[in-house]
C-alpha positions as CSV (number, residue, x, y, z in Angstrom):
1,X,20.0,12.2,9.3
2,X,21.0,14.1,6.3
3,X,18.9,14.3,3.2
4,X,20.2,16.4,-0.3
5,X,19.2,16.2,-4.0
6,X,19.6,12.8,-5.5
7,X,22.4,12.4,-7.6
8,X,22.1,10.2,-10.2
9,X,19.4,11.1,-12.9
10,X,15.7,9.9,-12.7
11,X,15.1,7.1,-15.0
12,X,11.6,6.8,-16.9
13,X,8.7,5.2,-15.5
14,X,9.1,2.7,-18.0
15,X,12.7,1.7,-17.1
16,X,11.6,1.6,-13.5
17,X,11.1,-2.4,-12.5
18,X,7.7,-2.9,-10.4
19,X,7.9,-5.6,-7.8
20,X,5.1,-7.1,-6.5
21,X,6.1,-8.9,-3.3
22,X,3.3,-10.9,-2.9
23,X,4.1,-12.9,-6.8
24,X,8.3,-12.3,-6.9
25,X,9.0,-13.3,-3.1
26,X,6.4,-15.1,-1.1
27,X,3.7,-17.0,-3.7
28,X,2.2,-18.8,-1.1
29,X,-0.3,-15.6,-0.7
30,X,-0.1,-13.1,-3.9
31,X,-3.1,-12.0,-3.1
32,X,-2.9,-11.0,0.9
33,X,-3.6,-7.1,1.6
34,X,-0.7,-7.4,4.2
35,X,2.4,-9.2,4.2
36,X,5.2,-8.7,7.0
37,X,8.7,-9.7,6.3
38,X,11.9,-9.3,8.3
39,X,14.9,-6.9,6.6
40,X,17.4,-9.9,7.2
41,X,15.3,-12.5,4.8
42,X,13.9,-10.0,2.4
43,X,18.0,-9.0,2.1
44,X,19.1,-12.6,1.5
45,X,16.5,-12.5,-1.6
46,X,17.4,-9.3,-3.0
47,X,20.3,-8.1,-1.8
48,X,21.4,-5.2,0.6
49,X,22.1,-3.0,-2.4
50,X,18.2,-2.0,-3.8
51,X,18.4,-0.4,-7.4
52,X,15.5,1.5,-7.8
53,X,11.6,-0.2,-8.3
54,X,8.4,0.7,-7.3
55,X,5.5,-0.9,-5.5
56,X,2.3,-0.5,-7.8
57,X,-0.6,-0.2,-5.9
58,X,1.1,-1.2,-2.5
59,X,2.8,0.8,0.4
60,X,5.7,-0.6,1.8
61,X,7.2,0.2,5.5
62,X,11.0,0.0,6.1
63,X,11.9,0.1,9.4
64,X,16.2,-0.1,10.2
65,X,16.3,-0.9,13.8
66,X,20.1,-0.6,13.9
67,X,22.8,0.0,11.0
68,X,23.2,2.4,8.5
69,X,21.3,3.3,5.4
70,X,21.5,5.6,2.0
71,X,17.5,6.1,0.9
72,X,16.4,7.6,-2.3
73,X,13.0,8.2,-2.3
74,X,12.1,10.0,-5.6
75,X,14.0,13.0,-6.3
76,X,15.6,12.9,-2.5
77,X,18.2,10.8,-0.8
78,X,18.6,10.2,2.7
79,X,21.9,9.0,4.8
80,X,20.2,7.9,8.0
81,X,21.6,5.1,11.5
82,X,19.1,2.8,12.8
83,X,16.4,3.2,14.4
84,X,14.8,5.1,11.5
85,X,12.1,4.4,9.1
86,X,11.2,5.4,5.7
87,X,7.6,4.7,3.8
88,X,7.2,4.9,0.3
89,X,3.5,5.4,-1.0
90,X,2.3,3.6,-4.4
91,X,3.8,4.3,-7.7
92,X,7.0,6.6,-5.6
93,X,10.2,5.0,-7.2
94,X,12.9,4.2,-4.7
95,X,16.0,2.5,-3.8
96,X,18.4,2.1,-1.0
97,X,21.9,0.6,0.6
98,X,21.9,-1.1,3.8
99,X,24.8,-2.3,5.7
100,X,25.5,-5.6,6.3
101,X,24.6,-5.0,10.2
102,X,21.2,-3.3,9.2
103,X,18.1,-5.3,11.1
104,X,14.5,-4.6,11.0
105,X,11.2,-4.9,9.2
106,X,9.3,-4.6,5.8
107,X,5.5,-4.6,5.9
108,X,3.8,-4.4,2.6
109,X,0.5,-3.3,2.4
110,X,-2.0,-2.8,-0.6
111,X,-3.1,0.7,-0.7
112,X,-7.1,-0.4,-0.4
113,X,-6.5,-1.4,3.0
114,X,-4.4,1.8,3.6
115,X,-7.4,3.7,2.6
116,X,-10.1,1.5,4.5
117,X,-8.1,1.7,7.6
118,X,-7.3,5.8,7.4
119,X,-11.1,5.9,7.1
120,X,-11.3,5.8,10.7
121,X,-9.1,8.1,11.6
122,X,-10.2,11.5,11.9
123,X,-7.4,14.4,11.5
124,X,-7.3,14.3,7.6
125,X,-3.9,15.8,7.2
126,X,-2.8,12.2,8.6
127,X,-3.8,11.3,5.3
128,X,-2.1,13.9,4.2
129,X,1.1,12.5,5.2
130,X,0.1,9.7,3.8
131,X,0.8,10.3,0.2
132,X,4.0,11.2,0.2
133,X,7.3,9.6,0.8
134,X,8.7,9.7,4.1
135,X,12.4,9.2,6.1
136,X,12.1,9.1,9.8
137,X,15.1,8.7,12.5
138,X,12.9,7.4,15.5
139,X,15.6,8.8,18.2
140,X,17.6,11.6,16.3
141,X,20.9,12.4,17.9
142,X,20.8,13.6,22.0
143,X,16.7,13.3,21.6
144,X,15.2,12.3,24.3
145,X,12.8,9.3,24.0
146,X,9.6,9.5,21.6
147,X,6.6,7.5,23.0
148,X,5.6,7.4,19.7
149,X,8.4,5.9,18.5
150,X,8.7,3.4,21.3
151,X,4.8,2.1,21.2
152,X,5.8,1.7,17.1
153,X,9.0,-0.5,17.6
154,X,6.4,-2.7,20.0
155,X,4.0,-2.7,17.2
156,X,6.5,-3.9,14.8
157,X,7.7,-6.6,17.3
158,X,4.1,-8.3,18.0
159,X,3.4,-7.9,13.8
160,X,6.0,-10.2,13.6
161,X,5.2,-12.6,16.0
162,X,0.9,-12.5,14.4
163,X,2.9,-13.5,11.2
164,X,1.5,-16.8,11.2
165,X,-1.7,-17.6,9.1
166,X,-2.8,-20.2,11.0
167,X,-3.4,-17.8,14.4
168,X,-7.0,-17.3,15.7
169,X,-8.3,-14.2,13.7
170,X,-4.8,-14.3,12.3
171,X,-6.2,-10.9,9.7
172,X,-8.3,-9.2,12.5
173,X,-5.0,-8.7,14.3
174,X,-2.9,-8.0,11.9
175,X,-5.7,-5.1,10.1
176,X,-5.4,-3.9,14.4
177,X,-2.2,-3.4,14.9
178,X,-1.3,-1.9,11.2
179,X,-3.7,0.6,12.2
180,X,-2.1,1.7,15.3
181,X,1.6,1.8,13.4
182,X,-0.7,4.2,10.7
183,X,-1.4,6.6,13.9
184,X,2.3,6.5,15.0
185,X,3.7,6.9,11.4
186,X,1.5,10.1,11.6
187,X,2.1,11.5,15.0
188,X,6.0,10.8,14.3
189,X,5.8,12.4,10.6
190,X,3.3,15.4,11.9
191,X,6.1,16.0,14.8
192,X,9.1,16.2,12.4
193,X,7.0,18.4,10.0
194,X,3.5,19.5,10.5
195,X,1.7,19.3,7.5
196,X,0.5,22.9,6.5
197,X,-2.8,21.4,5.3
198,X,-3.0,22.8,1.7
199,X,-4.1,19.9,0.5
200,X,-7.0,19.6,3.1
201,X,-10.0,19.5,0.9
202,X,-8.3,17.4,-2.0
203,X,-7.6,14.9,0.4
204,X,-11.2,15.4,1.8
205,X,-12.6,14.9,-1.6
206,X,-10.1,11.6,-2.3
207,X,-11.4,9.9,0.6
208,X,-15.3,10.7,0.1
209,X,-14.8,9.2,-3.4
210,X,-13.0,5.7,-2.1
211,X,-15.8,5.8,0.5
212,X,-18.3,6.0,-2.5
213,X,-16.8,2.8,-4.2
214,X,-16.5,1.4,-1.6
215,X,-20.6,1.3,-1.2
216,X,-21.2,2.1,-4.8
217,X,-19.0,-0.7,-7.0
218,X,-21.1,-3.1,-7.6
219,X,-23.7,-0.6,-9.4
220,X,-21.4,0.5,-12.1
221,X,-22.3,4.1,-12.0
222,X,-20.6,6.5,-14.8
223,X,-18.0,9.1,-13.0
224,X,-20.1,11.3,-13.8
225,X,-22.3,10.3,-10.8
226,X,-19.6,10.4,-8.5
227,X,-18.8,13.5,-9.2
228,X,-21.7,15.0,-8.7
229,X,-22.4,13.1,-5.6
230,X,-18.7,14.6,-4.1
231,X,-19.7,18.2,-5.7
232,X,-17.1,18.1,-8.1
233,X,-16.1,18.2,-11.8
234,X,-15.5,14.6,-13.5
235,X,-12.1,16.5,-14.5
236,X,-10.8,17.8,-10.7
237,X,-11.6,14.3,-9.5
238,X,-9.4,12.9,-11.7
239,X,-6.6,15.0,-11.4
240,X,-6.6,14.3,-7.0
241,X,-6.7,10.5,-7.9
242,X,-3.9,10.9,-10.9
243,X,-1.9,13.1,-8.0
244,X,-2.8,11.2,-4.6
245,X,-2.9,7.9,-5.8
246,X,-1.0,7.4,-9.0
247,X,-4.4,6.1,-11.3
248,X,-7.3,7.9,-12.9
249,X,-10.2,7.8,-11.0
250,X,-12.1,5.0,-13.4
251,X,-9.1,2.2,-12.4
252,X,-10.0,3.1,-9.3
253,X,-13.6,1.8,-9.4
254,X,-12.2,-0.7,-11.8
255,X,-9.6,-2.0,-9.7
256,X,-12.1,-2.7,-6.2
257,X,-14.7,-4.5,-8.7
258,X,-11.4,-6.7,-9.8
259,X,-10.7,-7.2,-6.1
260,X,-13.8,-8.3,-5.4
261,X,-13.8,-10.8,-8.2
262,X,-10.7,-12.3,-7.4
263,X,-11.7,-12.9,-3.6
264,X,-15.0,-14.4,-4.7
265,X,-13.2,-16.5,-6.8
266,X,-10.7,-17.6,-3.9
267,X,-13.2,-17.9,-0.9
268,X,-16.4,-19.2,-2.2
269,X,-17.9,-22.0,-4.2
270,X,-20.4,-20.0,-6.3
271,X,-19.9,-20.5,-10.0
272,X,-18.6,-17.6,-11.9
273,X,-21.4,-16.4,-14.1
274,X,-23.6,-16.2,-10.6
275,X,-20.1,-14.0,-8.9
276,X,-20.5,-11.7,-12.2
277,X,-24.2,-11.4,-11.0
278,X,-23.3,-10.3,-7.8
279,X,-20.6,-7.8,-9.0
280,X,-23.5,-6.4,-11.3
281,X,-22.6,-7.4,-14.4
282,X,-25.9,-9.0,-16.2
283,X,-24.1,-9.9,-19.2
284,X,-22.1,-13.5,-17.8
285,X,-20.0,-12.9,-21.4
286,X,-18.9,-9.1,-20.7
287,X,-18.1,-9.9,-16.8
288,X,-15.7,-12.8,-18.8
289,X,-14.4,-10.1,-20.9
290,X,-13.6,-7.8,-17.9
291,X,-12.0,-10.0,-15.7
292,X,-9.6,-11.6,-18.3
293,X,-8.6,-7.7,-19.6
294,X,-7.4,-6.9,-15.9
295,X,-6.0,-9.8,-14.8
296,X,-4.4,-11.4,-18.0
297,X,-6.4,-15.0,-16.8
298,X,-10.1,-16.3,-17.5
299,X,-11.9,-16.3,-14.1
300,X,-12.1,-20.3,-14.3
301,X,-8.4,-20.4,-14.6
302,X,-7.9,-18.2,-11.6
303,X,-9.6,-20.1,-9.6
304,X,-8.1,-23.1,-10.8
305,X,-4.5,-22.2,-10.1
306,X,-5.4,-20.3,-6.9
307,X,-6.4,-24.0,-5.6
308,X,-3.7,-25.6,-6.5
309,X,-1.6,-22.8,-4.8
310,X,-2.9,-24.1,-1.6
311,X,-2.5,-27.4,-2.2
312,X,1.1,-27.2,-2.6
């Protein structure tokens, strides 16, 4: 694999297209925290010749089982054969060229779940790795043969056969085996470059504070609280989050609450004043207010066209 300086020049954030896969490819599920694809049908949609996007608030895994591709990932390019992979954290703009004999998968995956799973993993520089773009050969030239790399390729093989909603804990598998494709990113990524930990205790602080809102949301605490619960300055906090993670650290706390609304909305019957309740908001007319300002829809109209989504 060769990587050098990207050639052409970086375009501004705003000239850079966001594509959500879950609303521009497969509508049947928008709202899914994982959705697994195969290279050959997400190229028949939009072509082997990627001009640069970006994935807001999503990871996406590329994995090239065979065939030759040319990766830019931010400021970097990448001319790598198959079987390689390259992972592109939220809010990283890239874009690649894949030949027309290139094979493999694409698993997108919405960076809360990226978070919730690496929860449970211990070595925080995996995390680390993480939050960064990364290119990966999985069997460079005359290397002998990874077992990381082999149990991955497995991985990636029974994904796509658990790619079927209507499977016996269909998510519960899914959530399992992304989880053990996290650990083999990381082992793989740590073995090509061990991460020199510098980071260590922003990472350390990121994930206390996800932890927090993950436990914390639904009380609509000021920052200020979890800053001082971390041991932190409001200001530092926001800069990890801004850095790690692309958003300040209020859309953050704004963004799970929205989550939350969204799959109360989908998955239960309970009115939507009495959801607002639950999500803490005592004023029916302001939990309205909120919900329409971060998704563009009323909550009653969600709702509405999420069920006749599934109806279709």
């Amino acid at each position: 694999m060769h990587s050098y300086p990207a050639a052409e020049d970086r375009q501004n954030r705003s000239d850079i297209p966001n594509i959500h896969i879950g609303e521009v490819y497969n509508q049947s599920y928008p709202d899914a925290d994982i959705h697994y694809e195969s290279l050959d049908k997400l190229a028949l949609f939009f072509g082997r010749n990627m001009s640069v996007h970006y994935h807001d608030r999503f990871y996406q895994l590329h994995v090239i089982l065979q065939g030759t591709v040319r990766v830019h990932l931010d400021e970097v390019s990448y001319s790598a054969q198959g079987p390689m992979f390259f992972l592109t954290p939220p809010t990283v703009p890239h874009s690649f060229l894949i030949d027309d004999k290139a094979t493999g998968h694409v698993i997108t995956v919405r960076q809360q779940l990226i978070w919730e799973l690496l929860g449970d993993i211990e070595q925080l520089h995996w995390q680390g790795i993480m939050n960064r773009p990364l290119c990966v050969e999985l069997k460079p030239s005359g290397a002998d043969e990874n077992p990381a790399a082999q149990r991955m390729l497995q991985l990636l093989v029974m994904m796509s056969s658990e790619n079927n909603p209507d499977n016996l804990l269909h998510n519960r598998a899914q959530r399992a085996l992304l989880q053990l494709l996290l650990i083999d990113i990381s082992r793989l990524a740590d073995q090509r470059s061990p991460q020199q930990n510098t980071q260590k205790e922003d990472i350390r602080i990121f994930h206390l504070f996800n932890n927090l809102i993950e436990s914390k949301f639904k009380l609509h605490l000021p920052l200020a609280v979890y800053a001082s619960e971390i041991g932190v300055t409001e200001a530092r906090l926001n800069s990890i989050c801004r850095r790690l993670a692309g958003l300040p650290s209020k859309r953050l706390i704004m963004d799970r609450i929205v989550q939350e609304a969204r799959r109360s909305l989908i998955f239960s019957n309970a009115p939507v004043t009495e959801i607002g309740y639950q999500l803490g908001f005592k004023d029916p007319a302001y939990f309205a207010r909120f919900f329409r300002r971060n998704t563009g829809v009323s909550a009653s109209n969600f709702r509405l066209q999420k069920k006749q989504n599934s109806i279709k």
